[in-house]
C-alpha positions as CSV (number, residue, x, y, z in Angstrom):
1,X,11.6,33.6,1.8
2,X,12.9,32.8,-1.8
3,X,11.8,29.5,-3.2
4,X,13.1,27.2,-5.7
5,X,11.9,26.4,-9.3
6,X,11.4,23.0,-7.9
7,X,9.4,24.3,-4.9
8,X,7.1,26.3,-7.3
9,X,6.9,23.3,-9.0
10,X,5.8,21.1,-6.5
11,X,3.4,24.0,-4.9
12,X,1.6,24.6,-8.5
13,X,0.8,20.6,-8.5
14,X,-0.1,20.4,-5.8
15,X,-2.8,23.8,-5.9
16,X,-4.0,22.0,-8.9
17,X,-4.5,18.3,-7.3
18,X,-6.1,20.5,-4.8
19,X,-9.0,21.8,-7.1
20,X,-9.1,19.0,-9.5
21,X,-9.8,16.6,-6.1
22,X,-12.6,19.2,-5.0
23,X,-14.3,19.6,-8.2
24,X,-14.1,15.6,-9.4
25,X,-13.3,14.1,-6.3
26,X,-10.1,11.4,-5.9
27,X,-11.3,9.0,-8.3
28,X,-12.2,10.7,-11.1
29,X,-9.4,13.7,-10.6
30,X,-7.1,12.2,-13.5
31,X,-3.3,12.7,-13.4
32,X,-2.8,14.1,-16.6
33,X,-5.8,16.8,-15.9
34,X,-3.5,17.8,-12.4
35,X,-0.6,18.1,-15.0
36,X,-2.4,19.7,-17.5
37,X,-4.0,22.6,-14.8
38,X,-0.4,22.8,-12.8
39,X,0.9,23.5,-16.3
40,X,3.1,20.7,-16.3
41,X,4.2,17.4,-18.4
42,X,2.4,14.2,-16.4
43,X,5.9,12.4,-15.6
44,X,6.7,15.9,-13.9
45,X,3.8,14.6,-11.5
46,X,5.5,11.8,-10.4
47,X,9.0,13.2,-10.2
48,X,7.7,14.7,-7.2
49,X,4.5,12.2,-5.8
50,X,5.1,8.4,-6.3
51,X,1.2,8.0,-7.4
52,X,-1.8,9.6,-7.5
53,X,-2.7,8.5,-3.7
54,X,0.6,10.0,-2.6
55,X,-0.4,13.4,-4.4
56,X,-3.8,13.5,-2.7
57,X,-2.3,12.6,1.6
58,X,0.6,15.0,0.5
59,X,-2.0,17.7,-0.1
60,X,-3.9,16.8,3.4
61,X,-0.8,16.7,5.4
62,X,0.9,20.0,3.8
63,X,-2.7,21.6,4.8
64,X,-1.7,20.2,8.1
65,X,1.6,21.6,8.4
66,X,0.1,25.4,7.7
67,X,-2.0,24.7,10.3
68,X,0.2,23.8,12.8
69,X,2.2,26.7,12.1
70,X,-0.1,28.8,12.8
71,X,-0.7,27.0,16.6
72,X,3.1,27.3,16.6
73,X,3.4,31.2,15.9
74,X,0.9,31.6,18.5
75,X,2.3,29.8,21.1
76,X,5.2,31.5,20.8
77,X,3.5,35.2,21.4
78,X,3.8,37.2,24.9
79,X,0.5,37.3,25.7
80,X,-2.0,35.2,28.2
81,X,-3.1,32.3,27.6
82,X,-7.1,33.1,27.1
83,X,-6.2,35.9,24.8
84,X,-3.9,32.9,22.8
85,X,-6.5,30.5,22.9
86,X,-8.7,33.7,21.5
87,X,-6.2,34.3,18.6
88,X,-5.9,30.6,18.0
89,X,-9.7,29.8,17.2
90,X,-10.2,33.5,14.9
91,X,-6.5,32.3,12.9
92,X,-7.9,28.6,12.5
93,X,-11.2,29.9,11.5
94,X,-9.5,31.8,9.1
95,X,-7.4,29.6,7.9
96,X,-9.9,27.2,6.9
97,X,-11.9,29.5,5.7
98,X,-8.5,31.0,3.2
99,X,-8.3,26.6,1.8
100,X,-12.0,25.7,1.6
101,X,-11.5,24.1,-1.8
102,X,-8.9,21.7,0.1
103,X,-11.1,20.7,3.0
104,X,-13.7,20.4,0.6
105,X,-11.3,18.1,-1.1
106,X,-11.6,16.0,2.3
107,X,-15.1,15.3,2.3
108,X,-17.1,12.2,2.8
109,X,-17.2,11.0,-0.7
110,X,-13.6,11.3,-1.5
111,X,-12.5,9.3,1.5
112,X,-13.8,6.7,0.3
113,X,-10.5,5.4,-0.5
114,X,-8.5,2.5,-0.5
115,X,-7.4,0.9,2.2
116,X,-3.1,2.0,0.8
117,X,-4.4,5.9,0.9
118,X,-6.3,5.1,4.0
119,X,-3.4,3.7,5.8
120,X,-1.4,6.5,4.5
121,X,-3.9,9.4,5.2
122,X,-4.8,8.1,8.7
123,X,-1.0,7.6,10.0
124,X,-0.5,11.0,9.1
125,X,-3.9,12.6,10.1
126,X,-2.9,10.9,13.6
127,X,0.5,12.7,13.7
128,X,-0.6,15.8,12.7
129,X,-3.6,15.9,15.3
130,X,-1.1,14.7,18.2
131,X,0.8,17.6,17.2
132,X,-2.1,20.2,17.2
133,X,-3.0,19.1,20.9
134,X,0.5,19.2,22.4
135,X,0.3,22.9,21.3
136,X,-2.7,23.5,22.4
137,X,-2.2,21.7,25.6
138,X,0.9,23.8,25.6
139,X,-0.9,27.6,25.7
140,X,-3.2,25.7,28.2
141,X,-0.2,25.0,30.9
142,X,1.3,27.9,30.4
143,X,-2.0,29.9,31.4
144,X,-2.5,27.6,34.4
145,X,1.5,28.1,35.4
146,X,0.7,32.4,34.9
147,X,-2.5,31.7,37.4
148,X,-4.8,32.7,34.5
């Protein structure tokens, strides 16, 4: 799929909030270093994130989201249910594995945050969890409807 400038944009920023916040952690991960890394002017930065804590839960939840779609191409397949759930851990494992440096980003000592991110961060985190179990719960019924 074709993207536009402003998608390239917003995905360079958003790789390079993703290394600064790993390396420095949120608080001392500075704006104008994102901007400088994503190759960007700083006011580009908040042309597409409001603030800094915006930046760093947009990062979480857009790791998320490529998560989920992996559940959701999985669910999806003609296959049993044990050999999805089998395909599901291995693609997961993977996947964290491919975006270390962004769950490294999530560690202890960056979410330390204030209570604005936190509130942010955790409303999301909730959605996106709810989400990952309806699709698991999802293969799980359909393997009990198959008789597996």
């Amino acid at each position: 799929m074709k993207t536009t400038k402003s998608q390239d944009v917003r995905r360079d920023i958003m790789e390079a909030g993703i290394r600064l916040f790993a390396e420095k952690g949120f608080f001392t991960a500075r704006v104008e270093d994102i901007a400088r890394r994503a190759r960007v002017a700083k006011g580009t930065i908040y042309l597409y994130f409001k603030d800094k804590p915006s930046l760093y839960v947009g990062i979480l939840d857009h790791q998320f989201q490529d998560g989920i779609a992996i559940l959701k191409r999985v669910r999806e397949q003609e296959k049993p249910a044990a050999e999805k759930l089998a395909i599901v851990a291995r693609d997961w494992f993977d996947f964290m594995k491919q975006f270390q440096t962004g769950f490294n980003m999530s560690a202890f000592d960056n979410l330390n945050l204030t209570k604005t991110v936190m509130r942010k961060f955790h409303q999301r985190v909730l959605t996106r969890m709810h989400e990952i179990y309806q699709l698991l719960a999802d293969i799980i019924r359909q393997g009990i409807s198959q008789g597996e």
